[in-house]
N, CA, C and O atoms as a Tripos MOL2 file, in Angstrom:
@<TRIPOS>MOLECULE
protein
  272   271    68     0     0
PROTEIN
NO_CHARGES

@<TRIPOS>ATOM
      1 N           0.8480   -1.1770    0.0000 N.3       1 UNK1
      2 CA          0.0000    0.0000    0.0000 C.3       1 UNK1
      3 C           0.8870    1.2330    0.0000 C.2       1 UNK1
      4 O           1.9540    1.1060    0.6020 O.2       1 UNK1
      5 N           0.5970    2.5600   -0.6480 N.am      2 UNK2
      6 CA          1.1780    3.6230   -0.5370 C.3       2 UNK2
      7 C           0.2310    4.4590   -0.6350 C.2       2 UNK2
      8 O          -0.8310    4.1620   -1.1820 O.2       2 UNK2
      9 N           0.4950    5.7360   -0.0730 N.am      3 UNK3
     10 CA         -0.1950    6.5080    0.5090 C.3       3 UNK3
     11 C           0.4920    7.8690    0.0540 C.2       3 UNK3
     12 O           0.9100    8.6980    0.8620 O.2       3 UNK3
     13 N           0.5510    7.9880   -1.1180 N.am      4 UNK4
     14 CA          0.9280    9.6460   -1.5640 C.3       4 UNK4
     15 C           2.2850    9.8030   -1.6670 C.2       4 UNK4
     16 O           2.8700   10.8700   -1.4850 O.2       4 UNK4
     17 N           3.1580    8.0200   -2.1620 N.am      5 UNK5
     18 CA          4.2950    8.2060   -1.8720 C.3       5 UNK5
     19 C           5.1470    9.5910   -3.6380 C.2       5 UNK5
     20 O           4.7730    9.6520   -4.8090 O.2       5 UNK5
     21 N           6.0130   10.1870   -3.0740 N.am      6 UNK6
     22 CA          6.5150   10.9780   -4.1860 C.3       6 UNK6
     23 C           5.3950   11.9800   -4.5460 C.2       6 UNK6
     24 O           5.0600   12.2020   -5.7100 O.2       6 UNK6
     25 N           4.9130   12.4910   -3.6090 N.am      7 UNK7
     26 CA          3.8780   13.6020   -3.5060 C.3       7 UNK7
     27 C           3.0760   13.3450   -4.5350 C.2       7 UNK7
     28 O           2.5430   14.3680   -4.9640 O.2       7 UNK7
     29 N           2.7300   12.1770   -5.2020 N.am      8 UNK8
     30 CA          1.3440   11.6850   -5.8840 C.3       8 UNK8
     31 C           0.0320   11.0690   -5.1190 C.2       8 UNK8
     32 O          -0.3350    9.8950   -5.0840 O.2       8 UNK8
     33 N          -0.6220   12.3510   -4.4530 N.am      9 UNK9
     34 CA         -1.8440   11.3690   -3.9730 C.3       9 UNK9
     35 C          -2.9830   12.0910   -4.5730 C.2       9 UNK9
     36 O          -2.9250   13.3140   -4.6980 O.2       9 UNK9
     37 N          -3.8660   11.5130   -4.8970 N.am     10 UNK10
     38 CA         -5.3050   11.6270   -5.5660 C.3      10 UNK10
     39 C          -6.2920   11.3440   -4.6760 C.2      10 UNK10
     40 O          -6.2730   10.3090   -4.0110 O.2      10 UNK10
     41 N          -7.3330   12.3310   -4.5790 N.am     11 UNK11
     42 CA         -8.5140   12.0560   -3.7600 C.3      11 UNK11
     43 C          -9.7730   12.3480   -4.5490 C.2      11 UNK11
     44 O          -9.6280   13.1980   -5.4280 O.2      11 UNK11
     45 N         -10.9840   11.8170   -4.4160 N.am     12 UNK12
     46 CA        -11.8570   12.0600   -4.7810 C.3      12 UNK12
     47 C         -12.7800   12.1990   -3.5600 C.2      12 UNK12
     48 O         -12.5700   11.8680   -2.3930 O.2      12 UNK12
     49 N         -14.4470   13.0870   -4.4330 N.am     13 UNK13
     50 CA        -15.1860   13.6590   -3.4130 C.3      13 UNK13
     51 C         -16.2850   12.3340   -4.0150 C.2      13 UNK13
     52 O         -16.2980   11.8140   -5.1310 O.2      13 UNK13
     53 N         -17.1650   12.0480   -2.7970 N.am     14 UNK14
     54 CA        -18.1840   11.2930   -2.7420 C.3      14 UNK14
     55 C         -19.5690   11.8340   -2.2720 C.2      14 UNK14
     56 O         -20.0230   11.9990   -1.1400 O.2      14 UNK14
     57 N         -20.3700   12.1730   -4.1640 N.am     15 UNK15
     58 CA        -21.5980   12.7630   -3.3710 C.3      15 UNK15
     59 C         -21.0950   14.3530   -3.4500 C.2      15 UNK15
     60 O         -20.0360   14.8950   -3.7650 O.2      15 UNK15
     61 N         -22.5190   14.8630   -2.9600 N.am     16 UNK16
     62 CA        -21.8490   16.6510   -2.7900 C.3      16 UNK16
     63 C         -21.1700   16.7830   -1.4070 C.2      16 UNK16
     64 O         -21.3610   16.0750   -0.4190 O.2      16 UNK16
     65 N         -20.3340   17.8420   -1.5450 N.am     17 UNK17
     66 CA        -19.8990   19.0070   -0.5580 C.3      17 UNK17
     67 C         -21.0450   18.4800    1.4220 C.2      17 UNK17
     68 O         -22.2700   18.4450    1.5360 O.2      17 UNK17
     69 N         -20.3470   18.2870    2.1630 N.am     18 UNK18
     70 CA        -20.6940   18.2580    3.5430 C.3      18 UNK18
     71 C         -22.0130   16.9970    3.6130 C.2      18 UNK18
     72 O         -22.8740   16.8970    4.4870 O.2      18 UNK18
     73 N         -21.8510   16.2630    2.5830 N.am     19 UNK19
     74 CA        -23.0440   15.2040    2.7030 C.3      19 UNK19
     75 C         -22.4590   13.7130    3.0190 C.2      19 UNK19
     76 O         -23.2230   12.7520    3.1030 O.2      19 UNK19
     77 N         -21.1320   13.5990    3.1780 N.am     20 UNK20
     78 CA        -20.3260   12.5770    3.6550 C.3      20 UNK20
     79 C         -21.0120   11.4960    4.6740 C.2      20 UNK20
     80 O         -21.3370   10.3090    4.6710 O.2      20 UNK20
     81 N         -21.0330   12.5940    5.5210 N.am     21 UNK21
     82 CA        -21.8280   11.2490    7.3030 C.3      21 UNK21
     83 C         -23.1970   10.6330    6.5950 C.2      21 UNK21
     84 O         -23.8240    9.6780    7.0560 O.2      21 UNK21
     85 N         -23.4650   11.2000    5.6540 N.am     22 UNK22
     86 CA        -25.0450   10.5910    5.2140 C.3      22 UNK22
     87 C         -24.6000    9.3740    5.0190 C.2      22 UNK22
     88 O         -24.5120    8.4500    5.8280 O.2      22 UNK22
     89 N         -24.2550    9.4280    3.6390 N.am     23 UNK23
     90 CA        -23.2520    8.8010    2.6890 C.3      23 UNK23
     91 C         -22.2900    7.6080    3.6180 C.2      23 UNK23
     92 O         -22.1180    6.4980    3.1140 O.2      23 UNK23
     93 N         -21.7990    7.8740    4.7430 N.am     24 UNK24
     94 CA        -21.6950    6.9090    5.7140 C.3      24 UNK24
     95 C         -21.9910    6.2940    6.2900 C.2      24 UNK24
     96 O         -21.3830    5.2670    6.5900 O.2      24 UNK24
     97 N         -23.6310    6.8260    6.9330 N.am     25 UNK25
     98 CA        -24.1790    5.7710    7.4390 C.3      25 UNK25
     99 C         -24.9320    5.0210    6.7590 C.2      25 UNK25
    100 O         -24.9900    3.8250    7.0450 O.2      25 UNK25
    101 N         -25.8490    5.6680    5.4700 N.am     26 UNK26
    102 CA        -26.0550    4.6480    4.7210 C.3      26 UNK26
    103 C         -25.3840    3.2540    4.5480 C.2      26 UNK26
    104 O         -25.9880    2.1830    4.5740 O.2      26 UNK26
    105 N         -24.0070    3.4290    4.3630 N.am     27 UNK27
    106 CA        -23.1840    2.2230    4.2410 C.3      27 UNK27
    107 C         -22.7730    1.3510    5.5360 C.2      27 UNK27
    108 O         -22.3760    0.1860    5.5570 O.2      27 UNK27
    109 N         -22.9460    2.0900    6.4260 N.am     28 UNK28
    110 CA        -22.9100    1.5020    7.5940 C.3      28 UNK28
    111 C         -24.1300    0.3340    7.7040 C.2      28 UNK28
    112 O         -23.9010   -0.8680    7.8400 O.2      28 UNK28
    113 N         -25.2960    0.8620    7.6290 N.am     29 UNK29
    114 CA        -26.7120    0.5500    7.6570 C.3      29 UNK29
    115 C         -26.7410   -1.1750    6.9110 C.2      29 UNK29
    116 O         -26.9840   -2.3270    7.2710 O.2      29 UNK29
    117 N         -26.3100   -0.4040    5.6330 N.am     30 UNK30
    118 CA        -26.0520   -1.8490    5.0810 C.3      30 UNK30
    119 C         -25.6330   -3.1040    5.1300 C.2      30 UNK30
    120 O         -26.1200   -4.1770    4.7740 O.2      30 UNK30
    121 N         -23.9350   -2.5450    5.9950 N.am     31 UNK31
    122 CA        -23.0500   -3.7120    6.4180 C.3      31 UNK31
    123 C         -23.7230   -4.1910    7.4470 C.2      31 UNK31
    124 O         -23.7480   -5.3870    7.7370 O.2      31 UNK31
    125 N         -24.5060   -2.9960    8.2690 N.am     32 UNK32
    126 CA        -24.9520   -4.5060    9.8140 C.3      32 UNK32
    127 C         -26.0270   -5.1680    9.0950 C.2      32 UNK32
    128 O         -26.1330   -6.2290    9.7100 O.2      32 UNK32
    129 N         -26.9730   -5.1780    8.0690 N.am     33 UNK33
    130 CA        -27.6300   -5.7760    7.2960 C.3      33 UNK33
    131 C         -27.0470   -7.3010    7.2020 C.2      33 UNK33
    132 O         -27.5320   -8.3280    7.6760 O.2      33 UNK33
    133 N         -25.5670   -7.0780    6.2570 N.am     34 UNK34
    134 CA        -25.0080   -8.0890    5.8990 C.3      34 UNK34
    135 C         -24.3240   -8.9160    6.6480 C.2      34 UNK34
    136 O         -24.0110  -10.0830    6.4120 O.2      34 UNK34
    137 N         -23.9610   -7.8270    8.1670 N.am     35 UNK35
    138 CA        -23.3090   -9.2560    9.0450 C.3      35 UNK35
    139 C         -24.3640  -10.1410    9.7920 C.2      35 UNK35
    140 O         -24.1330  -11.3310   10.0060 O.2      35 UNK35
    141 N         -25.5140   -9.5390   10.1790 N.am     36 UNK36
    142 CA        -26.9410  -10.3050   10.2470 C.3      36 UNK36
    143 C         -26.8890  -11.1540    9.9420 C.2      36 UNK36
    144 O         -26.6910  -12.1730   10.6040 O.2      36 UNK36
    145 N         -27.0990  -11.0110    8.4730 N.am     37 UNK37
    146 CA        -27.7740  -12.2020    7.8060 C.3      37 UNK37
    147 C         -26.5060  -13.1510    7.4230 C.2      37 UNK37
    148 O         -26.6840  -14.2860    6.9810 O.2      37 UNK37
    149 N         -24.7970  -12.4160    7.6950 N.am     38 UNK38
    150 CA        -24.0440  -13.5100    7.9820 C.3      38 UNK38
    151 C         -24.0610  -14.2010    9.1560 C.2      38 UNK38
    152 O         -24.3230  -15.4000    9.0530 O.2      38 UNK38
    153 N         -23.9300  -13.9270    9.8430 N.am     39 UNK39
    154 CA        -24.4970  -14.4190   11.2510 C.3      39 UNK39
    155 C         -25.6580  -15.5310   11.2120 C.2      39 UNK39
    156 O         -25.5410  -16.7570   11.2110 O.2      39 UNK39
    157 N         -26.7140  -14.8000   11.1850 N.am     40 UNK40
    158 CA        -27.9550  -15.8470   10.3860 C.3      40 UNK40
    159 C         -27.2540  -17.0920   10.1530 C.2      40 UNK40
    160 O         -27.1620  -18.0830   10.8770 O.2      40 UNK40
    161 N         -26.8830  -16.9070    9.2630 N.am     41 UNK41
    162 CA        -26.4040  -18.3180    7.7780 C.3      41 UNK41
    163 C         -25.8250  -19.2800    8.8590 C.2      41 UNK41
    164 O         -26.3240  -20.2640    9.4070 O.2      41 UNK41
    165 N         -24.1030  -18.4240    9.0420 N.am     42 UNK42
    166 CA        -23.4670  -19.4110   10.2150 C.3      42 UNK42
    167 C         -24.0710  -20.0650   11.5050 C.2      42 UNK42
    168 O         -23.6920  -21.1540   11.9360 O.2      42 UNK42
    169 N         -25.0830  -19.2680   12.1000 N.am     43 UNK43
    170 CA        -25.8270  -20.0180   13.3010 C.3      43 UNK43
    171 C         -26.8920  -21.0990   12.4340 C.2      43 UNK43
    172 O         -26.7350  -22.2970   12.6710 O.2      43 UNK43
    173 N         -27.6620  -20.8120   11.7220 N.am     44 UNK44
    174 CA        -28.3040  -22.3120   10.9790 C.3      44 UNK44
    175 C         -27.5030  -23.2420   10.4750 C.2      44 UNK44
    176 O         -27.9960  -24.3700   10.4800 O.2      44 UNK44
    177 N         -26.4870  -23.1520   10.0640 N.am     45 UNK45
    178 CA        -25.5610  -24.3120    9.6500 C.3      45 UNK45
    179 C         -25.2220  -24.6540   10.4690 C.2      45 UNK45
    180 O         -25.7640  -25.7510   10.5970 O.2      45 UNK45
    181 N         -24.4130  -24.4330   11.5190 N.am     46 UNK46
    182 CA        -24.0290  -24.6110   12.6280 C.3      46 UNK46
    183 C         -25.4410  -25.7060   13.5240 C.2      46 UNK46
    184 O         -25.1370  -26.8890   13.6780 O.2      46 UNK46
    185 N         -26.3740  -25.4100   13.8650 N.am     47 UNK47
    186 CA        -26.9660  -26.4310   14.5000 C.3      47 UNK47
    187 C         -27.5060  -27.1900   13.3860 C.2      47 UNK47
    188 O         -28.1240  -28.0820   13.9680 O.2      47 UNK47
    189 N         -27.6730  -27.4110   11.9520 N.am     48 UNK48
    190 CA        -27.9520  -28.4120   11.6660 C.3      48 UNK48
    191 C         -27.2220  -29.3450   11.3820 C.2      48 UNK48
    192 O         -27.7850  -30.4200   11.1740 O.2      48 UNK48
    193 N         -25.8240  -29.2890   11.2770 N.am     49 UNK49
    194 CA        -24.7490  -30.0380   11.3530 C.3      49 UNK49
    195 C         -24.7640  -30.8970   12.8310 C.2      49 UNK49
    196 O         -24.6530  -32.1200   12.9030 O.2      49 UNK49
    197 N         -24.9240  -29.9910   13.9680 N.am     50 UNK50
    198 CA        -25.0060  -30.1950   15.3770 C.3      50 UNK50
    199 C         -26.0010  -31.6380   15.1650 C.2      50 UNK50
    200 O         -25.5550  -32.7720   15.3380 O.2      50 UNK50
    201 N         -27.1670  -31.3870   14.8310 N.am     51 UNK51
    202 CA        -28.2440  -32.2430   14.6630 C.3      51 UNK51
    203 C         -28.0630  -32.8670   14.3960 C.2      51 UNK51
    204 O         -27.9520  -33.7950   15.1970 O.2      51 UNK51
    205 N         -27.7540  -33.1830   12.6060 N.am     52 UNK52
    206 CA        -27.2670  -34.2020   12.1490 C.3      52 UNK52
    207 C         -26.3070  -35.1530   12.6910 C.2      52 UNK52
    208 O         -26.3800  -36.3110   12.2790 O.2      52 UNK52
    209 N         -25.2500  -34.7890   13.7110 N.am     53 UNK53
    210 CA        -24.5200  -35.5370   14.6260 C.3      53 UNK53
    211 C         -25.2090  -36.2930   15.6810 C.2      53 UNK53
    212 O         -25.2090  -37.5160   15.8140 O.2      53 UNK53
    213 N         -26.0230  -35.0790   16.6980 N.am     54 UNK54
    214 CA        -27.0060  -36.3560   17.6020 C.3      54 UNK54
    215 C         -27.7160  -37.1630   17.0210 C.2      54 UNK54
    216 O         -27.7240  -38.2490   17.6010 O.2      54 UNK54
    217 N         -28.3850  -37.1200   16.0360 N.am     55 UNK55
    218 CA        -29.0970  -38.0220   15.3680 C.3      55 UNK55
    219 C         -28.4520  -38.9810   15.1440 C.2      55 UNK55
    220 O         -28.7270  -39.9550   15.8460 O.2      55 UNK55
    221 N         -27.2660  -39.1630   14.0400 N.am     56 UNK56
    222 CA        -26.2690  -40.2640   13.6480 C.3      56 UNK56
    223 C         -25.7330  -41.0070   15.2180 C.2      56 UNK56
    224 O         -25.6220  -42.2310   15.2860 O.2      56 UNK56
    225 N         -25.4210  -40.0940   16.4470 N.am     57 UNK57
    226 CA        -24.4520  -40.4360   17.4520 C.3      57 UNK57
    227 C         -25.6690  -41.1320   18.3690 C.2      57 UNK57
    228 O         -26.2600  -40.2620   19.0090 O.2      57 UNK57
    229 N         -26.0990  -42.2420   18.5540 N.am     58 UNK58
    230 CA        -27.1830  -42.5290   19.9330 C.3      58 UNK58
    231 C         -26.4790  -42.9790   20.8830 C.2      58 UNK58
    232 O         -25.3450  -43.4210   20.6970 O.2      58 UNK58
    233 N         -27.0440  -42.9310   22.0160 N.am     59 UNK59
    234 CA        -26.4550  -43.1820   23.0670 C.3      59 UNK59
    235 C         -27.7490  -43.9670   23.7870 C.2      59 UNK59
    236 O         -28.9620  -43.8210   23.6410 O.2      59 UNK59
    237 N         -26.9030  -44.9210   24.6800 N.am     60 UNK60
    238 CA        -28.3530  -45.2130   25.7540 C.3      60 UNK60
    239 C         -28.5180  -46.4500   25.0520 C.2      60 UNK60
    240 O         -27.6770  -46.8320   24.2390 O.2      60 UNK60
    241 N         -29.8460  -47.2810   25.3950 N.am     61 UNK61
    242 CA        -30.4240  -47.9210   25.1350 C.3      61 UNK61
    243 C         -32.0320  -47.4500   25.3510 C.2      61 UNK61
    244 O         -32.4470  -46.5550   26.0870 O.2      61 UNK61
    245 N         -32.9810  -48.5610   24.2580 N.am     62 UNK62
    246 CA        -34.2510  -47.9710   23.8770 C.3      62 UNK62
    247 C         -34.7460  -48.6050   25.7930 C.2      62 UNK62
    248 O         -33.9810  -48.9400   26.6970 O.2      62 UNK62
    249 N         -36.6170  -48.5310   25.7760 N.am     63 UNK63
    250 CA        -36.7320  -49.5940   26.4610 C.3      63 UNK63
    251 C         -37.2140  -51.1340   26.0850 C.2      63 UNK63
    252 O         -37.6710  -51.9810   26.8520 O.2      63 UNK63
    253 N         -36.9650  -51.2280   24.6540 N.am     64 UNK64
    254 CA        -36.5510  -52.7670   24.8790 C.3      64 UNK64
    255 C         -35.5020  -53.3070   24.6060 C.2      64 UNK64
    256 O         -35.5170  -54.3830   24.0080 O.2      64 UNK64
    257 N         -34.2550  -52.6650   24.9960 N.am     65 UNK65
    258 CA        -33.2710  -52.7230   25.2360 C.3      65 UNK65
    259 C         -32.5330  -52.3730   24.2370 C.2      65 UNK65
    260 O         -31.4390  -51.9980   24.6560 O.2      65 UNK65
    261 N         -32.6240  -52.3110   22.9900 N.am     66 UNK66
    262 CA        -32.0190  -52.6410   21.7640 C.3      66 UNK66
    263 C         -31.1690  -50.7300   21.7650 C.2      66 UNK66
    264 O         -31.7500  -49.7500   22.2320 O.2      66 UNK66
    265 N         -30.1670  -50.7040   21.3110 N.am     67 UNK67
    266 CA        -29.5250  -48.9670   21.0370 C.3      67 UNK67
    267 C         -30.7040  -48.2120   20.6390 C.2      67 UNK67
    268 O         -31.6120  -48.4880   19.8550 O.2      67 UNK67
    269 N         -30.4920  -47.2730   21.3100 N.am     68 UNK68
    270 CA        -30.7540  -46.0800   21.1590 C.3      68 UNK68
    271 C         -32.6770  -45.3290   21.3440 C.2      68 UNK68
    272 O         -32.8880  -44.1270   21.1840 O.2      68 UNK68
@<TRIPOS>BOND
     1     1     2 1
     2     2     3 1
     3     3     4 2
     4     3     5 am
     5     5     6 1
     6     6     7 1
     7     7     8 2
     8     7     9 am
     9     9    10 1
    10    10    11 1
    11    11    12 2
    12    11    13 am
    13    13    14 1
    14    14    15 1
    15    15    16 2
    16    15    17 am
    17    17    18 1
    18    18    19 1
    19    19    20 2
    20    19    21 am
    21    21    22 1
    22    22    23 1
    23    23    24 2
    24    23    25 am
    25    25    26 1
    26    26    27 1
    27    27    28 2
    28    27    29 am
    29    29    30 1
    30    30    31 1
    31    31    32 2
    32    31    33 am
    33    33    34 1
    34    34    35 1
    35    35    36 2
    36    35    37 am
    37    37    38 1
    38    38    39 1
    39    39    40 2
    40    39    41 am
    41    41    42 1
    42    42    43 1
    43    43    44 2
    44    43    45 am
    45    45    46 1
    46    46    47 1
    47    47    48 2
    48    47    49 am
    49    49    50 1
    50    50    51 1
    51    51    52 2
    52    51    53 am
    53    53    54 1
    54    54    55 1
    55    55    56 2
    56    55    57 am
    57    57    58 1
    58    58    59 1
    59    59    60 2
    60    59    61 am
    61    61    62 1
    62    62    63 1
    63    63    64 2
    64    63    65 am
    65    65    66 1
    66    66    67 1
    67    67    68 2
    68    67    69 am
    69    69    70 1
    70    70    71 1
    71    71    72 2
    72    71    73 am
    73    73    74 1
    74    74    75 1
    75    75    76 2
    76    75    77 am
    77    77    78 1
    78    78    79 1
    79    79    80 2
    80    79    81 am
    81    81    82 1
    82    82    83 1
    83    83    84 2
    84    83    85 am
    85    85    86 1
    86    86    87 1
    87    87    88 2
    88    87    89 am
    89    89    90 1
    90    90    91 1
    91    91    92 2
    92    91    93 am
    93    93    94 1
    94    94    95 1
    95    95    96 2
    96    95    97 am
    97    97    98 1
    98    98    99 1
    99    99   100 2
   100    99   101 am
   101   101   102 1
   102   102   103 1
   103   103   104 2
   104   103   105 am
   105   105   106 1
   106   106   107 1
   107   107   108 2
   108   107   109 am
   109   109   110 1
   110   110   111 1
   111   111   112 2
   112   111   113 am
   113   113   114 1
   114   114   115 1
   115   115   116 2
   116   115   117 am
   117   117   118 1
   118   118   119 1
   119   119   120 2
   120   119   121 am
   121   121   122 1
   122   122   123 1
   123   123   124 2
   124   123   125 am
   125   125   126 1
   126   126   127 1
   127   127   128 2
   128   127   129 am
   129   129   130 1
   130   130   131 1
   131   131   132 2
   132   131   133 am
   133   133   134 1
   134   134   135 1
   135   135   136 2
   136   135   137 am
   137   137   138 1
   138   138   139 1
   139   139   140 2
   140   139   141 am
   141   141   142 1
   142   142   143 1
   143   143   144 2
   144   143   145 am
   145   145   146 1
   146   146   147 1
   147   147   148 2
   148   147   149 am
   149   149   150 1
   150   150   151 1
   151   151   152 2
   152   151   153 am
   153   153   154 1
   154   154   155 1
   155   155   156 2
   156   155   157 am
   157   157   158 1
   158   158   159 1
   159   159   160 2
   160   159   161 am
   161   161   162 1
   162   162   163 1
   163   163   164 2
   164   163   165 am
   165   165   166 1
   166   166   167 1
   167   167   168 2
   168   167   169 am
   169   169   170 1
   170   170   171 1
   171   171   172 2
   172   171   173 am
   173   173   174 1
   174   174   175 1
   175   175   176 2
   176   175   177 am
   177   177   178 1
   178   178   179 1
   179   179   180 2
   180   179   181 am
   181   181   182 1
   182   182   183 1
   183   183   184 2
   184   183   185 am
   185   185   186 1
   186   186   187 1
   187   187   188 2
   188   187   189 am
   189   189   190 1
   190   190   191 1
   191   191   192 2
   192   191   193 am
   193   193   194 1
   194   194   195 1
   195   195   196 2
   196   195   197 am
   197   197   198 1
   198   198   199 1
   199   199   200 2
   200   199   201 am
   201   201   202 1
   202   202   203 1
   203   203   204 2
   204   203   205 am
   205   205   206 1
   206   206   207 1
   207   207   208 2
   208   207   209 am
   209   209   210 1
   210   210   211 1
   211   211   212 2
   212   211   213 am
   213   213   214 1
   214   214   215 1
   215   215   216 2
   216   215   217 am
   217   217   218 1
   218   218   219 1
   219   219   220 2
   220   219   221 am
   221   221   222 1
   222   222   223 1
   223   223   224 2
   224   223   225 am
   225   225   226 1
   226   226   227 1
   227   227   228 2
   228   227   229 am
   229   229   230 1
   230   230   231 1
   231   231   232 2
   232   231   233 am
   233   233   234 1
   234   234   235 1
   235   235   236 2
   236   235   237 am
   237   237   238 1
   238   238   239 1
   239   239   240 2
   240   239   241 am
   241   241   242 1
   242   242   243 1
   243   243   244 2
   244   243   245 am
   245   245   246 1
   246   246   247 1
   247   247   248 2
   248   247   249 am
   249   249   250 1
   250   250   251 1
   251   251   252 2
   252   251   253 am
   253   253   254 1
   254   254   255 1
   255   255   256 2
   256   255   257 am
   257   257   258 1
   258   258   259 1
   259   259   260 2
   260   259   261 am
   261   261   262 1
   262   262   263 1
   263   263   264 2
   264   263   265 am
   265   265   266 1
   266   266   267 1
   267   267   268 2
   268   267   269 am
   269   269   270 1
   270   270   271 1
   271   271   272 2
@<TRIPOS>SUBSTRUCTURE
     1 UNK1         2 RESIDUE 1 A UNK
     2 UNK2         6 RESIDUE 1 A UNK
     3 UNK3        10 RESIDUE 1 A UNK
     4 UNK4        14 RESIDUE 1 A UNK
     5 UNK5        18 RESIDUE 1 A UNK
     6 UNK6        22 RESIDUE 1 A UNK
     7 UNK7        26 RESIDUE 1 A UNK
     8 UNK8        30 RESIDUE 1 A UNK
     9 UNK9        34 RESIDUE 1 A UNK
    10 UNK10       38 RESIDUE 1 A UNK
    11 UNK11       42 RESIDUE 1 A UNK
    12 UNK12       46 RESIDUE 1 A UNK
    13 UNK13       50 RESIDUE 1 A UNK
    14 UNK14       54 RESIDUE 1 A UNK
    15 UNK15       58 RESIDUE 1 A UNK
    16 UNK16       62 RESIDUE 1 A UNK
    17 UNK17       66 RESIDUE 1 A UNK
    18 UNK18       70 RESIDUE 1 A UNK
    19 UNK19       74 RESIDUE 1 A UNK
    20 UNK20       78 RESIDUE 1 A UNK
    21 UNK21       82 RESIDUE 1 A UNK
    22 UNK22       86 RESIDUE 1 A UNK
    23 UNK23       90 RESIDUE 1 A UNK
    24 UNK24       94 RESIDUE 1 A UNK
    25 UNK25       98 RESIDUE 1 A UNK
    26 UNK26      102 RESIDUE 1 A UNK
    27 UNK27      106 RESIDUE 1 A UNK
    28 UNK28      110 RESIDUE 1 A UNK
    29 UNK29      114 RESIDUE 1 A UNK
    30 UNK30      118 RESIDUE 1 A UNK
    31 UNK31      122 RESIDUE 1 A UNK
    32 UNK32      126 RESIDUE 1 A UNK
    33 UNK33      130 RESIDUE 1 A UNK
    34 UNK34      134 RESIDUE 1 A UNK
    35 UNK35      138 RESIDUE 1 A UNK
    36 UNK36      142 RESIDUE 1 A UNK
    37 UNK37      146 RESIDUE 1 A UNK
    38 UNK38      150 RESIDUE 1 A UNK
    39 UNK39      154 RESIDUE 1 A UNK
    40 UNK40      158 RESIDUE 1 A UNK
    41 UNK41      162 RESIDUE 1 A UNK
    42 UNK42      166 RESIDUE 1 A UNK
    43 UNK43      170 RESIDUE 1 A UNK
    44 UNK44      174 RESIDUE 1 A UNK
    45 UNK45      178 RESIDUE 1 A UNK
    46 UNK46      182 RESIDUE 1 A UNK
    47 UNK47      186 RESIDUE 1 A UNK
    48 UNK48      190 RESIDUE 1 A UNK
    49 UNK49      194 RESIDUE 1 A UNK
    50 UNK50      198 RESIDUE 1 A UNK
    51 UNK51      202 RESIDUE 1 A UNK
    52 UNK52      206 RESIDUE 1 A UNK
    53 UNK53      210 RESIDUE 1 A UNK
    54 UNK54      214 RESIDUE 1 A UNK
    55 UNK55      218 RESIDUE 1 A UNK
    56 UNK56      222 RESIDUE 1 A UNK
    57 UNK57      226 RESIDUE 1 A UNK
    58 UNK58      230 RESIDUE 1 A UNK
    59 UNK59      234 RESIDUE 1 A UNK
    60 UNK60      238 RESIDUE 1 A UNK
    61 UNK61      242 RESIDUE 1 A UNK
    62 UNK62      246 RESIDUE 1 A UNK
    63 UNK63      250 RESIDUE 1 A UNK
    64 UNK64      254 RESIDUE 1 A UNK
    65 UNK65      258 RESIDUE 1 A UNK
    66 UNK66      262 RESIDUE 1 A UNK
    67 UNK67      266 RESIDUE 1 A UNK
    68 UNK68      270 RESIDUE 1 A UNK
């Protein structure tokens, strides 16, 4: 990464003049949107994998004796 090395740095404006924080939180807004619904995703996979393990894994015996 460089950062204006050899006194070449370029900036651009986003949007008009003093409308920036808008323009920020909009995008803010969005990302907690997207870690949500990442979140989301990973916690449902997460216990149905879980599931799928107790199910496959029995323990115990029934009561007529036989597993599970």
């Amino acid at each position: 990464m460089s950062f204006g090395d050899n006194d070449d740095c370029h900036a651009y404006l986003l949007g008009q003049p003093r409308e920036g924080i808008k323009i920020m939180f909009h995008m803010m807004n969005q990302s907690r949107l997207e870690v949500g619904l990442f979140g989301l995703g990973t916690c449902s996979m997460s216990y149905r994998h879980a599931l799928a393990f107790a199910r496959e894994r029995l323990q115990g015996q029934g009561i007529n004796g036989e597993p599970g």
